[in-house]
N, C-alpha and C positions, 0 to 999 in steps of 0.2 A: 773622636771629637774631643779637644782638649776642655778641661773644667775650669769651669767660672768660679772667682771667687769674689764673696761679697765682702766690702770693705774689712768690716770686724773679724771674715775668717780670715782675709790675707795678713791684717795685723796681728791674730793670733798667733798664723803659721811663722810671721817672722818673728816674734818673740821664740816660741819654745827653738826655730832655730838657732838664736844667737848662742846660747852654750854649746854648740855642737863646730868641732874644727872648721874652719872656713873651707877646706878644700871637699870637706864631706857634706858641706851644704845643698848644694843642687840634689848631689842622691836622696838626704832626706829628701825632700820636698820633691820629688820624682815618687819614691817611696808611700808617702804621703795621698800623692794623685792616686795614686797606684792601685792602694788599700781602697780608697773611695770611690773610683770610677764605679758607675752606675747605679750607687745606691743614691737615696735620697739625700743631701746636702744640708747640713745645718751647721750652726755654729758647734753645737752640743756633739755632734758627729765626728765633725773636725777637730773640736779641741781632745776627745777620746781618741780617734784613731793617732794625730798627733804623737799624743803623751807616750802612747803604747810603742809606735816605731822612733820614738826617739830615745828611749833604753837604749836601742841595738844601737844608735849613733852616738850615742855619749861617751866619751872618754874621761874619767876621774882623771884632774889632777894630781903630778904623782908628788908627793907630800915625804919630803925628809923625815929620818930616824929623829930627828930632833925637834921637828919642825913643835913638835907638843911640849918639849922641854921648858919649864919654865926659865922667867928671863927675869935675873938680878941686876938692878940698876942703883942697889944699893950700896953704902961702904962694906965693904968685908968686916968681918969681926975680928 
């Protein structure tokens, strides 16, 4: 039996999806049902299980050698 979600958790679940690659988005939120089928439903529930499988889904940006380097927009001395 597929699970209902009630407004506040479907806008949850689509918030913590948006940082996750668009093409990995379905698995989350498959992942998501997954964890949760049969327990009892809450926002509190969903936004924990959530948080927890969307670790596995997250990819850091990957961040240049330089990218911390500071940046002079001043005259040279």
């Amino acid at each position: 039996m597929p699970l209902s979600f009630s407004a506040e958790e479907l806008d949850l679940l689509l918030a913590l999806a948006q940082p996750i690659e668009p093409a990995q988005r379905s698995a989350f939120l498959d992942a998501v049902a997954a964890a949760i089928e049969g327990q009892a439903s809450g926002p509190g529930l969903v936004h924990q299980t959530a948080r927890r499988i969307q670790r596995e889904f997250w990819t850091p940006p990957a961040i240049s050698p330089n990218a911390t380097a500071p940046v002079h927009r001043g005259r040279a001395a």
